[in-house]
C-alpha positions in Angstrom: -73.2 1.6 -86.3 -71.7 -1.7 -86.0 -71.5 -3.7 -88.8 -71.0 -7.3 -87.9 -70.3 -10.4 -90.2 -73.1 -9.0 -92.5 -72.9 -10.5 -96.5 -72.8 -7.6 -98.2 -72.2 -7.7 -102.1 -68.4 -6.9 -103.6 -69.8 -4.3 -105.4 -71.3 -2.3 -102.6 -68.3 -2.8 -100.2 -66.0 -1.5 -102.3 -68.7 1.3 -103.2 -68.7 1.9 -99.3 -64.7 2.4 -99.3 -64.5 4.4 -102.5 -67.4 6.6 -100.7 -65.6 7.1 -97.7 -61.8 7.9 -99.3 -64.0 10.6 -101.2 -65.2 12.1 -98.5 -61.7 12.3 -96.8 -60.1 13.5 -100.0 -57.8 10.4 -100.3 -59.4 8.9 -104.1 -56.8 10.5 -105.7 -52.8 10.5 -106.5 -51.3 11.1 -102.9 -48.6 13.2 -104.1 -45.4 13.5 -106.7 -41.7 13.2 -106.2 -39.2 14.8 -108.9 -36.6 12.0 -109.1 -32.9 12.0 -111.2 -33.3 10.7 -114.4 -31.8 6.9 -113.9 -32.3 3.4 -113.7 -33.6 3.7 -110.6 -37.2 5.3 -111.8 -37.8 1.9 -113.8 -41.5 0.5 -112.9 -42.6 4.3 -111.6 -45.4 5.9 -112.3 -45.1 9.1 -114.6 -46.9 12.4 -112.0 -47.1 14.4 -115.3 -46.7 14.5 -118.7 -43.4 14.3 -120.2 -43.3 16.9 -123.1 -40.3 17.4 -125.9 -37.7 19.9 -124.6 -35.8 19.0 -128.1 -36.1 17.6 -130.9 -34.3 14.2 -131.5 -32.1 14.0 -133.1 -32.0 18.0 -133.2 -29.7 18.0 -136.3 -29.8 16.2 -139.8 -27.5 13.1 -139.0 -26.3 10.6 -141.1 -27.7 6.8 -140.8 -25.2 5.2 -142.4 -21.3 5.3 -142.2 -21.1 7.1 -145.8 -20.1 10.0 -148.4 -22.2 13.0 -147.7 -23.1 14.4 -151.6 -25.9 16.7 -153.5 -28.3 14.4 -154.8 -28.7 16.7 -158.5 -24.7 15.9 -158.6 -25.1 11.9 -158.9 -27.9 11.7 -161.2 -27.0 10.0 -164.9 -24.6 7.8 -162.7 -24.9 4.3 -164.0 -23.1 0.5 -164.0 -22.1 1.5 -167.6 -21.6 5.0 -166.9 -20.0 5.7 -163.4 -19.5 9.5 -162.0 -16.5 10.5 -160.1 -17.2 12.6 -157.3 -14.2 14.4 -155.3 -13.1 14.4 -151.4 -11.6 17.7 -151.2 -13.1 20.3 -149.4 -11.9 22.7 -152.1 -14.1 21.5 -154.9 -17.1 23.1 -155.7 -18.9 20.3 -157.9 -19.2 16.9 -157.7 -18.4 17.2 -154.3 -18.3 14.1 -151.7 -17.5 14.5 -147.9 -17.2 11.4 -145.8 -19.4 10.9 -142.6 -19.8 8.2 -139.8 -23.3 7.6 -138.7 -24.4 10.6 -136.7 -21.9 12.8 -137.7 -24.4 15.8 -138.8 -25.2 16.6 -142.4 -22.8 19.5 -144.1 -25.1 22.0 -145.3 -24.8 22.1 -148.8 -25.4 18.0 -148.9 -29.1 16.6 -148.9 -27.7 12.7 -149.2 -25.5 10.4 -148.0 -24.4 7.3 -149.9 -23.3 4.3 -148.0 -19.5 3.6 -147.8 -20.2 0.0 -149.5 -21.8 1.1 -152.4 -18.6 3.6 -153.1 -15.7 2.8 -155.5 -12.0 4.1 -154.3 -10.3 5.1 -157.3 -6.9 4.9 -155.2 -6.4 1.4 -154.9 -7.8 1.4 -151.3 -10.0 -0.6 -149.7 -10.3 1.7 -146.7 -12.2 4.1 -148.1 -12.5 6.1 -144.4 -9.1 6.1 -143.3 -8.0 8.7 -147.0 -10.1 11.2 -145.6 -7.3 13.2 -144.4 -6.3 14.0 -147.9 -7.7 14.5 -151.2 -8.8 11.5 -153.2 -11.5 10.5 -156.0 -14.4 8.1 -155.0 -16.8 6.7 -158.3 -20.1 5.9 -157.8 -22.6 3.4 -160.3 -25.8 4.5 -159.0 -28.0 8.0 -158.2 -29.6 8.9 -155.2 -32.3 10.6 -154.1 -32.8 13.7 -152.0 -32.7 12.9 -147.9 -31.2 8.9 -148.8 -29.6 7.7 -145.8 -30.4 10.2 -143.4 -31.8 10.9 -140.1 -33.8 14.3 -140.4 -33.7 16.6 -137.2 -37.0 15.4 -135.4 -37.4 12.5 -137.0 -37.8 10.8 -133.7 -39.6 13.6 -131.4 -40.2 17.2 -132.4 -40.3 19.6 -129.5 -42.8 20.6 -127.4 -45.0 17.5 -128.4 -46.1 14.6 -125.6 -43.5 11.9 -125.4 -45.2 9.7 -122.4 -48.6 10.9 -120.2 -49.2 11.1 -117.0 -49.9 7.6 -115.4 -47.2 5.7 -117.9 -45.8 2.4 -115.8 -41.6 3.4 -116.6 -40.0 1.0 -118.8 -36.5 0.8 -120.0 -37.4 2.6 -123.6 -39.1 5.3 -121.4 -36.4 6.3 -119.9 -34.9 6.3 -123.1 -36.9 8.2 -124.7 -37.4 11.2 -121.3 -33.2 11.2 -122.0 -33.6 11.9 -125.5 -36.4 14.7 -125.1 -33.9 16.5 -122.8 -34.7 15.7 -119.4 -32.7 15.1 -116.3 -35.3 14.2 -113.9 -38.4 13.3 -113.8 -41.9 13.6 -111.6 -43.3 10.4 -110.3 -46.2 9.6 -107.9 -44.8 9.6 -104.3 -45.4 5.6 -103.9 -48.3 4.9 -101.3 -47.1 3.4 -97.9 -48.5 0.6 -96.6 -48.2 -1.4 -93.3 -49.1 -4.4 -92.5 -49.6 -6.0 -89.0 -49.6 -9.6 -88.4 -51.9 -10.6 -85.6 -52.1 -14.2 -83.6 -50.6 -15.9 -80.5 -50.1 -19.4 -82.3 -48.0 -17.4 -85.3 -43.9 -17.4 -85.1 -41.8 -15.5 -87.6 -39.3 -17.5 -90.7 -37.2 -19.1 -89.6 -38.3 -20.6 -86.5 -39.1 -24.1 -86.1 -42.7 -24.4 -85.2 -44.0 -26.4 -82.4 -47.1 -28.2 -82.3 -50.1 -25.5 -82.2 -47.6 -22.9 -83.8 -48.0 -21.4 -87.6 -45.1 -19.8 -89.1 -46.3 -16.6 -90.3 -46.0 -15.6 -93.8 -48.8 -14.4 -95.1 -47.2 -10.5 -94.4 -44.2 -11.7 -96.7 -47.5 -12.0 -99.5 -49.2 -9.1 -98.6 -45.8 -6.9 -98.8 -44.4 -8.7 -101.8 -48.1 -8.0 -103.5 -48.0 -4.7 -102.3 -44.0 -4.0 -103.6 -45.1 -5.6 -106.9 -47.6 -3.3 -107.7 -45.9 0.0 -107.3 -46.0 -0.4 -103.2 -44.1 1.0 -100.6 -44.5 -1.9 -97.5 -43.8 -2.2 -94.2 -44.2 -5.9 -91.7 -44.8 -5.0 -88.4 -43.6 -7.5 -86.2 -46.2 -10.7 -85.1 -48.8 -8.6 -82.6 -50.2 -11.3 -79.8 -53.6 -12.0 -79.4 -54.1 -8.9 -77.3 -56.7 -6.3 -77.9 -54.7 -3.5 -76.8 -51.3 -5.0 -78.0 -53.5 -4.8 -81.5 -55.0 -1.5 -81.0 -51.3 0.0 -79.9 -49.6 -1.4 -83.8 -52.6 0.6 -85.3 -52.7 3.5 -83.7 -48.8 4.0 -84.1 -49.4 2.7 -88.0 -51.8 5.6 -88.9 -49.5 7.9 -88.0 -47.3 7.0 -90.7 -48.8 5.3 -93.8 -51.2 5.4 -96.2 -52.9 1.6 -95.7 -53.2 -0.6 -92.9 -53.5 -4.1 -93.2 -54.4 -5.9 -90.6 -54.2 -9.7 -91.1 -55.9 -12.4 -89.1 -58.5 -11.9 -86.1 -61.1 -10.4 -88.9 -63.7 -13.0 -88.0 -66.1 -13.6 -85.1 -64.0 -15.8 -82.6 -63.2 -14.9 -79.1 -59.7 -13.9 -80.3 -60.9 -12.3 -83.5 -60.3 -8.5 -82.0 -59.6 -6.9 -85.7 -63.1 -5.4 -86.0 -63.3 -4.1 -82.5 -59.9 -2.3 -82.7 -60.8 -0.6 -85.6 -64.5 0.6 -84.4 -62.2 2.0 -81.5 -60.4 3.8 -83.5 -62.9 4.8 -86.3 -65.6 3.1 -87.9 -66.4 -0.2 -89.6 -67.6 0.2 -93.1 -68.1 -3.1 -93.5 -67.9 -6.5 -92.0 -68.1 -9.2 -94.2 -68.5 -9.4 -98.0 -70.5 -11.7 -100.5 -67.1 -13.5 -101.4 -65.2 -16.8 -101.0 -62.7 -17.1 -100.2 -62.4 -14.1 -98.0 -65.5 -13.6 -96.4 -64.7 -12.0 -92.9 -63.1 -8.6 -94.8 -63.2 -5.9 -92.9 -63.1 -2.6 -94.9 -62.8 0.6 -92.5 -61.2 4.1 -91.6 -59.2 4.7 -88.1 -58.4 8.9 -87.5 -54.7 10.0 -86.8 -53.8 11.1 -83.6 -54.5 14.8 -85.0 -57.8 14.4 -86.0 -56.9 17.3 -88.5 -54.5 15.5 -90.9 -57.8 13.1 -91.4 -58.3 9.2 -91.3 -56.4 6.2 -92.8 -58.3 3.1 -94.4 -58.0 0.1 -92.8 -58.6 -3.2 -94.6 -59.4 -6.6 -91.9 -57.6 -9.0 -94.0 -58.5 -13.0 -93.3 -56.0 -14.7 -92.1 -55.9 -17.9 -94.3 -53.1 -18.0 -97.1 -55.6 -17.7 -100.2 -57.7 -15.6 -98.7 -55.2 -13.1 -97.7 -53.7 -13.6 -101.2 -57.4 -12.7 -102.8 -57.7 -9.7 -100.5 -55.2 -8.4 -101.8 -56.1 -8.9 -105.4 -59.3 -7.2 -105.1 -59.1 -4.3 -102.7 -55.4 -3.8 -102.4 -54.3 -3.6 -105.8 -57.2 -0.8 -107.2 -56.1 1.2 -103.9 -52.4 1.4 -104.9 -53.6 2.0 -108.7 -55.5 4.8 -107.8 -53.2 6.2 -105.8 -50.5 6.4 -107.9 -52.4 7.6 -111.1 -52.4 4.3 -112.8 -54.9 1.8 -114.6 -55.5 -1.0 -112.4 -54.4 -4.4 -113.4 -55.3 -5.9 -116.3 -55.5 -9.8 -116.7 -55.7 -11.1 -120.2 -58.6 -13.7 -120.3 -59.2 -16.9 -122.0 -62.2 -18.8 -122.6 -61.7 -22.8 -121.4 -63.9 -25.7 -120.5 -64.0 -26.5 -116.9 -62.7 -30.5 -116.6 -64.9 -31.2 -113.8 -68.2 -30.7 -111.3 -67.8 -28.0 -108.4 -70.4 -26.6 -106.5 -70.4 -23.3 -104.6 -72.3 -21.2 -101.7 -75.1 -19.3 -104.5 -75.2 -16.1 -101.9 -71.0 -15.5 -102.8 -68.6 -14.8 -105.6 -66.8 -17.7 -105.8 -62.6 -16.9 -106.6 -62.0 -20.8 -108.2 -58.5 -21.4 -108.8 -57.5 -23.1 -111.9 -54.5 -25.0 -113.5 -55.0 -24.0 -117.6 -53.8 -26.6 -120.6 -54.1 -26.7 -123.8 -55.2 -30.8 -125.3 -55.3 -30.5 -129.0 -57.7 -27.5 -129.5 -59.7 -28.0 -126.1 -58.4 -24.7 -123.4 -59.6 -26.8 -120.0 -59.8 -25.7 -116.6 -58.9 -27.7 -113.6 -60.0 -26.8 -110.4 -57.6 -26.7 -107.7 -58.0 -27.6 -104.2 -60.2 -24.8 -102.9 -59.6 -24.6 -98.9 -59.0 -21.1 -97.8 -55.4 -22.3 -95.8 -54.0 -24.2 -99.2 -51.5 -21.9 -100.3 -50.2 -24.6 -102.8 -53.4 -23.8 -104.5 -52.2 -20.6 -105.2 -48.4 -21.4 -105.7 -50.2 -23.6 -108.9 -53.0 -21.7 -109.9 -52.9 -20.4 -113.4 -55.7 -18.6 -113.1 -59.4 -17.6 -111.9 -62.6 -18.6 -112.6 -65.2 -16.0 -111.0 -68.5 -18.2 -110.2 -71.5 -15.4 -109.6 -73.4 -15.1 -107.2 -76.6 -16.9 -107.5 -74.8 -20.0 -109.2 -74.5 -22.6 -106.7 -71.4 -24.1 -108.7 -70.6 -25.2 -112.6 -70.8 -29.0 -114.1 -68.5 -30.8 -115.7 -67.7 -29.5 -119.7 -69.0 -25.9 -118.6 -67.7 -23.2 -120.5 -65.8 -20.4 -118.3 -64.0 -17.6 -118.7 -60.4 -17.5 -116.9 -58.5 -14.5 -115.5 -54.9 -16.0 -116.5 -52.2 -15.4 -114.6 -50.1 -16.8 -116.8 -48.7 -16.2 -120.8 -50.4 -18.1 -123.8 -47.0 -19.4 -124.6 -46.3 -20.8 -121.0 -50.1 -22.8 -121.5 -49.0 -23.8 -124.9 -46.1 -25.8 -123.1 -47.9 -27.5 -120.7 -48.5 -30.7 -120.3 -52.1 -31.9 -118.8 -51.5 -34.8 -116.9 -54.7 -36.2 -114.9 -54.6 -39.4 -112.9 -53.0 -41.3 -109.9 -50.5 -39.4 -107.6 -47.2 -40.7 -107.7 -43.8 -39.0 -106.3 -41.8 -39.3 -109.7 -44.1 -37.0 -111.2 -43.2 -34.2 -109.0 -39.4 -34.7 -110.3 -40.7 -34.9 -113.5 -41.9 -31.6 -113.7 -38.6 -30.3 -112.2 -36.6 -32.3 -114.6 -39.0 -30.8 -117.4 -39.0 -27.1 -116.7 -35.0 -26.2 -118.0 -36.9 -28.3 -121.2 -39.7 -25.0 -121.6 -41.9 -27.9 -121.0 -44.1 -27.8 -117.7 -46.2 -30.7 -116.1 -49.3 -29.2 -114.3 -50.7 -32.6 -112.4 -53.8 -33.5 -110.8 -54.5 -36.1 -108.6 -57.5 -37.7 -109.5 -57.1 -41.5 -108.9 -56.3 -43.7 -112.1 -59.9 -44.1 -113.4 -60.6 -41.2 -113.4 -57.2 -40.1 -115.5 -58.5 -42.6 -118.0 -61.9 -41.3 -118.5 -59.9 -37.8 -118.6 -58.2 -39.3 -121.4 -61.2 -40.5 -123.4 -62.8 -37.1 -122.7 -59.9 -35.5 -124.3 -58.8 -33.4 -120.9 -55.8 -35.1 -120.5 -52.3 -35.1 -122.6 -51.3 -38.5 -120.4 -53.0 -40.3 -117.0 -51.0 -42.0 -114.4 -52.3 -45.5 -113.6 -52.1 -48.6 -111.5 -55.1 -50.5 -111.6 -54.7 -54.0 -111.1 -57.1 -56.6 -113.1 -58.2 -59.1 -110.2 -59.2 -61.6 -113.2 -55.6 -61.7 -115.0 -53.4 -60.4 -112.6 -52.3 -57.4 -114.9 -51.9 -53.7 -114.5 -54.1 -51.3 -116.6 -54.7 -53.0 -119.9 -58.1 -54.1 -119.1 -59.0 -51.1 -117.5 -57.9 -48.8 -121.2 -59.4 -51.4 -123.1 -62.9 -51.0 -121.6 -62.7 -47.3 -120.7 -60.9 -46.1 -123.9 -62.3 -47.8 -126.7 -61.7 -47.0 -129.6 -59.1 -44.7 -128.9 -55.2 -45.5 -129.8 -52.9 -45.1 -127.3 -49.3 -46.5 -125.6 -48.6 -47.5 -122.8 -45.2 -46.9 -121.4 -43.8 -48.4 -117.4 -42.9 -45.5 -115.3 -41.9 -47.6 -112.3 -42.3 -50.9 -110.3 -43.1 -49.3 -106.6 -43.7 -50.5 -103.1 -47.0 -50.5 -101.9 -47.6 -51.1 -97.6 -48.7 -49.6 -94.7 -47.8 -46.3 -93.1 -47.7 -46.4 -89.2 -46.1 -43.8 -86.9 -42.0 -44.5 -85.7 -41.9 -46.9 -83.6 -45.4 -48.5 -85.1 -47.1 -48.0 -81.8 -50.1 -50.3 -82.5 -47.8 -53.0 -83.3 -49.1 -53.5 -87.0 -48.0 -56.2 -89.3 -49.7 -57.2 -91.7 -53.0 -56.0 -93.8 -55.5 -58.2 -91.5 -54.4 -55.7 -88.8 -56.4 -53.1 -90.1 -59.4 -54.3 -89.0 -58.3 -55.1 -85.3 -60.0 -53.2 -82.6 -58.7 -50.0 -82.3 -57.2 -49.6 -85.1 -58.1 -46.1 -87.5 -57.9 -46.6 -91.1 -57.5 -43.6 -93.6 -58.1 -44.7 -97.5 -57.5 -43.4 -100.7 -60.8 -42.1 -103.0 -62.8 -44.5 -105.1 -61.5 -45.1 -108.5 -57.6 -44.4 -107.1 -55.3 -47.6 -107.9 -54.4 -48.3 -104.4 -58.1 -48.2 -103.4 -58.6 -50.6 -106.5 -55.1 -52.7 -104.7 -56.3 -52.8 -101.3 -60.3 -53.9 -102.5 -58.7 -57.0 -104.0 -56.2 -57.7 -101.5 -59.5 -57.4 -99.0 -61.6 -59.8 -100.8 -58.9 -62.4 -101.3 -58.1 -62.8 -97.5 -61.6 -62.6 -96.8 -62.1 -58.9 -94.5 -65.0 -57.3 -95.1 -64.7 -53.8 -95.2 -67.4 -52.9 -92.9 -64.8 -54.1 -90.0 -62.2 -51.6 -90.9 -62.9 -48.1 -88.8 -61.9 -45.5 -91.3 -62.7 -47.2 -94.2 -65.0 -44.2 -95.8 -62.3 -41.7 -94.9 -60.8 -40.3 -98.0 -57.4 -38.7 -99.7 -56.6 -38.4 -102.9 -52.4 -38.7 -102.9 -50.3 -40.6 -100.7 -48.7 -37.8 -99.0 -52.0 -36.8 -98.0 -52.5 -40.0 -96.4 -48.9 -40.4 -94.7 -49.7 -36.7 -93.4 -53.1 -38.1 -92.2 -51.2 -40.9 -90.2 -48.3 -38.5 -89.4 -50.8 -36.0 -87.8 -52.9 -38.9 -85.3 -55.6 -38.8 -87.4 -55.3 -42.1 -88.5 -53.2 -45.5 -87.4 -52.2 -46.6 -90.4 -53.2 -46.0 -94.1 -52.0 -47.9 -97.5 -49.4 -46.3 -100.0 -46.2 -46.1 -101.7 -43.0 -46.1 -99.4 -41.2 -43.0 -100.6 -44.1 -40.8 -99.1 -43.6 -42.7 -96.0 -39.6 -41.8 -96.3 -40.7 -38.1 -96.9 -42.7 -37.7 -93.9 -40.5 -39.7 -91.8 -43.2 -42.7 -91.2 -42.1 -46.5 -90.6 -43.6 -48.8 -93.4 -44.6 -52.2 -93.7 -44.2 -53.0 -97.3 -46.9 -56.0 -98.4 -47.1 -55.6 -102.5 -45.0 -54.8 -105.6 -47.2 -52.8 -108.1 -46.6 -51.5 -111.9 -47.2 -47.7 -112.4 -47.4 -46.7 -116.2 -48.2 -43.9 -117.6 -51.0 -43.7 -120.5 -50.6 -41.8 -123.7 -52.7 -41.4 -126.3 -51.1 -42.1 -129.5 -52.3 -38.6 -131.1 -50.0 -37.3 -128.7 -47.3 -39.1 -128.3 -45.4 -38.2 -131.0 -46.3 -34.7 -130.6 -43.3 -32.1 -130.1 -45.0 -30.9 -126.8 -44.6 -34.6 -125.2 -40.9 -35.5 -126.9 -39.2 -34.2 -123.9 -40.9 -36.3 -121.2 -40.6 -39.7 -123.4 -36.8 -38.7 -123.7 -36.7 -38.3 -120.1 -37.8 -41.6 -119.5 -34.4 -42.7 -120.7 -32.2 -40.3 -119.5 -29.7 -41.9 -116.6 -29.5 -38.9 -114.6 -33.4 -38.7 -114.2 -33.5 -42.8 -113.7 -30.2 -42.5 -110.9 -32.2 -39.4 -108.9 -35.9 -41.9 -109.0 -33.5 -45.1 -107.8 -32.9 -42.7 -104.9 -36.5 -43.5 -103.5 -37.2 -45.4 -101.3 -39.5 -48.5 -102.9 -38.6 -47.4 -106.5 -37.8 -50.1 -109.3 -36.4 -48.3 -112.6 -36.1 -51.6 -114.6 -38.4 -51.3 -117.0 -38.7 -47.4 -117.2 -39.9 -45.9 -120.5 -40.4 -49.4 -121.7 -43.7 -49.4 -123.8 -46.0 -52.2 -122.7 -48.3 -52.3 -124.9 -49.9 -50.1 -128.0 -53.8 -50.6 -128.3 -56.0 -49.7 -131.0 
């Protein structure tokens, strides 16, 4: 039967696949390898059970560089009341024989004393090098029986388990396989994998794309996701939008690998041939599963050429970046685990507050990326942008929040569990900084990172990095809201939405503020008035942003009513999203700062000088965490790279402006 774009839950697609590698004897380790015993087994997966061919160490040794001795022959021995012990193999009592550490223990000693704690009664200070010859040593102090040594089996006894079956090889493994005897060891034969990139519009890295082209990368995630886990991968070169072309990569692939993954086509367009290749070649298990992103999943099995040697899975992987990523998270990952005789994956989690609404389909498990920081004792969650094609998302996610099915999303101060993808002590460096976009940020965080210190932003708009703030979300907001009353930047605005809070504000930068138009300014622009000619397509920032606050203002005092302006109610929240919105012919002309023009190679009309501060509550501004981005501020190196901007004034950076209480 063909099963087409159904919804069916995670759980009983991947009971469906687990089901149908039973039945073809592939839910199991797919075979063992016996490898030399070298650095080159490091991250294997232990076949079998490495037991004890020796003991280690498999004599008594000495642990310290020393005087072997028989413990009954040093007792009475006191400060007041030394005992002289002799270093001649000739004497029967009181003898002392001198060892280095792991020299093995004489048979009639059952101590060693340490060379420091030894008197030479020679006039030597180099107690080891008169071992060649007779001489008398005086000690001040007894020991007891086994002092100082290393007993044979002290580390592993034979015959007993050093490492089972399934054991991830670390450095001290190998170590420790070395030291039990062995010379080689038995590994899980690592599962082959291919993966086939499908789509006319896709060209490899490398190539410069052309308009309607994609370079194609999502294989370099699948393979590096598929090598990271204990992988073998293989990229087949970019197969055209051709159902036999298609059909041709997977036949030859299920000759010769474990997996196929076949990325792109997995949905129901008229190019979308992954499902109807595999049903050619097999059978669909399952088309479509209860999960975003990656809905259009196609799990299935294709037979080998010899229909005795059995069938291959196949997985339809969707071809946007996150969902790609995702598929391979969930399916991927537990297929290589099981097939090389390891646990899957385990993610530590962490309980946090999520910092704002989002809603979500109720009928799907919703994969929400997150950025993670820590403000004072608050864990919060920010939600990322969540289109299935933003593979910055995933480049800044620091984790997942799973939204269930039947929830159709989570408000604002929710509690949620995260699957973290990164280390407690990486969130502990964070800083949260919620707010307006601005360019210099994006250095910051570079600047900050050799520091241990990272900067996870998002781009909210100003006001809503203030009422971040006053929520306690926030470490520090980015602002530029201009009072229409007073003229001035942001201290109205933290007196009215921060009350009662302390905080300091400190200048980032001055910054240019005009109109982005394509080279040559084609519609022959000028001035802000122009926006509402006839057409003319606006694209604006979101409500609450600073620029939207800027061009309200500026609107008002020449008199334009915004109702004139096509494009008005078209929103972005950063100013590279706007310069790409005007780059791309979606809009004329928008209003932002000029270095994002500069960096997507837009002409600019430059109409206003603004002040961009950043706001910090006082609570934290003094806090260790936040010391290297104030120093920053100050540093000339950071301040020469920010003149380097195009509409950047550094004159007043790290200058506090005011402190309000």
């Amino acid at each position: 039967m063909k099963i087409y774009l159904t919804d069916v839950p995670f759980e009983e697609a991947w009971s469906k696949l687990k089901g149908s590698l039973s039945s073809s004897n592939l839910w199991k380790v797919l075979g063992e390898e016996e490898l030399p015993l070298d650095e080159n087994v490091l991250g294997r997966v232990l076949s079998s059970p490495i037991w004890a061919k020796i003991s280690s160490p498999h004599y008594h040794a000495s642990a310290m560089d020393g005087f072997a001795v028989k413990s009954s022959e040093t007792k009475g021995a006191l400060l007041t009341s030394p005992i002289t012990l002799f270093c001649d193999k000739q004497e029967l009592q009181n003898k002392a024989e001198y060892l280095d550490t792991g020299d093995p223990l004489p048979e009639w000693a059952d101590a060693v004393i340490p060379i420091e704690n030894v008197e030479s009664l020679d006039g030597s200070d180099q107690l080891a090098e008169n071992i060649r010859y007779p001489y008398k040593i005086r000690i001040r102090s007894a020991v007891t029986p086994w002092s100082h040594i290393r007993p044979m089996g002290e580390d592993m006894i034979a015959t007993e388990l050093v490492l089972p079956s399934g054991q991830i090889l670390r450095p001290a493994d190998i170590g420790g396989i070395a030291a039990s005897g062995h010379s080689s060891v038995k590994v899980s034969r690592k599962p082959r994998v291919a993966i086939i990139p499908t789509g006319s519009e896709l060209v490899p890295v490398g190539r410069d794309p052309k308009i309607g082209e994609i370079i194609e990368y999502n294989s370099l995630v699948l393979a590096s996701q598929v090598n990271l886990w204990g992988g073998e991968a293989q990229r087949y070169p970019i197969a055209k939008d051709d159902f036999e072309a298609i059909k041709t990569c997977v036949k030859d692939a299920a000759e010769n690998y474990d997996l196929i993954l076949l990325n792109a086509g997995s949905s129901a367009g008229s190019e979308d041939f992954s499902a109807k290749v595999i049903q050619s070649l097999g059978e669909v298990l399952v088309h479509g599963i209860a999960i975003r992103p990656g809905h259009p999943v196609i799990l299935g099995m294709v037979e080998r050429r010899n229909s005795n040697e059995g069938r291959v899975p196949i997985i339809g992987v969707p071809g946007f970046p996150v969902s790609t990523a995702m598929t391979g998270e969930l399916f991927v990952e537990p297929l290589i685990a099981r097939w090389s005789g390891r646990i899957e994956k385990q993610y530590p989690v962490k309980n946090a507050t999520i910092t704002r609404k989002v809603t979500s389909k109720a009928g799907d498990n919703d994969y929400m990326r997150v950025t993670v920081g820590k403000v004072g004792e608050n864990v919060l969650a920010a939600p990322l942008s969540r289109g299935s094609g933003v593979i910055s998302s995933l480049i800044n996610a620091d984790g997942i929040v799973v939204i269930p099915s039947g929830s159709q999303g989570l408000s604002a101060g929710s509690n949620v569990i995260v699957r973290m993808y990164r280390s407690d002590h990486e969130i502990d460096k964070t800083i949260f900084a919620i707010g307006s976009h601005d360019m210099v940020l994006d250095l910051i965080a570079q600047y900050l990172s050799p520091m241990e210190r990272r900067l996870a932003s998002t781009n909210v708009g100003s006001l809503a990095g203030l009422i971040a703030l006053r929520n306690n979300q926030a470490h520090v907001a980015g602002a530029h809201l201009l009072d229409p009353k007073t003229g001035e930047y942001n201290l109205s605005y933290v007196k009215e939405y921060l009350h009662g809070i302390s905080v300091i504000i400190t200048n980032l930068v001055w910054r240019q503020q005009g109109l982005y138009v394509r080279k040559g300014n084609p519609k022959k622009i000028q001035q802000l008035q122009d926006i509402a000619n006839d057409g003319i397509t606006f694209i604006n920032r979101q409500r609450g942003a600073g620029t939207r606050v800027l061009l309200d203002y500026q609107l008002q005092v020449k008199g334009i009513s915004t109702n004139g302006i096509r494009g008005y109610n078209h929103e972005e929240y950063t100013h590279l999203s706007v310069a790409a919105a005007v780059q791309s012919g979606r809009a004329d002309c928008g209003l932002g700062i000029a270095a994002a023009a500069s960096a997507l190679e837009l002409d600019f009309i430059p109409l206003f000088n603004e002040r961009y501060d950043l706001v910090i509550p006082a609570k934290f501004y003094e806090e260790n965490l936040m010391r290297p981005l104030i120093n920053l501020l100050s540093n000339p190196q950071f301040q020469k790279t920010v003149e380097t901007l195009p509409g950047y004034n550094i004159e007043e950076m790290g200058t506090i402006i005011a402190k309000i209480k």
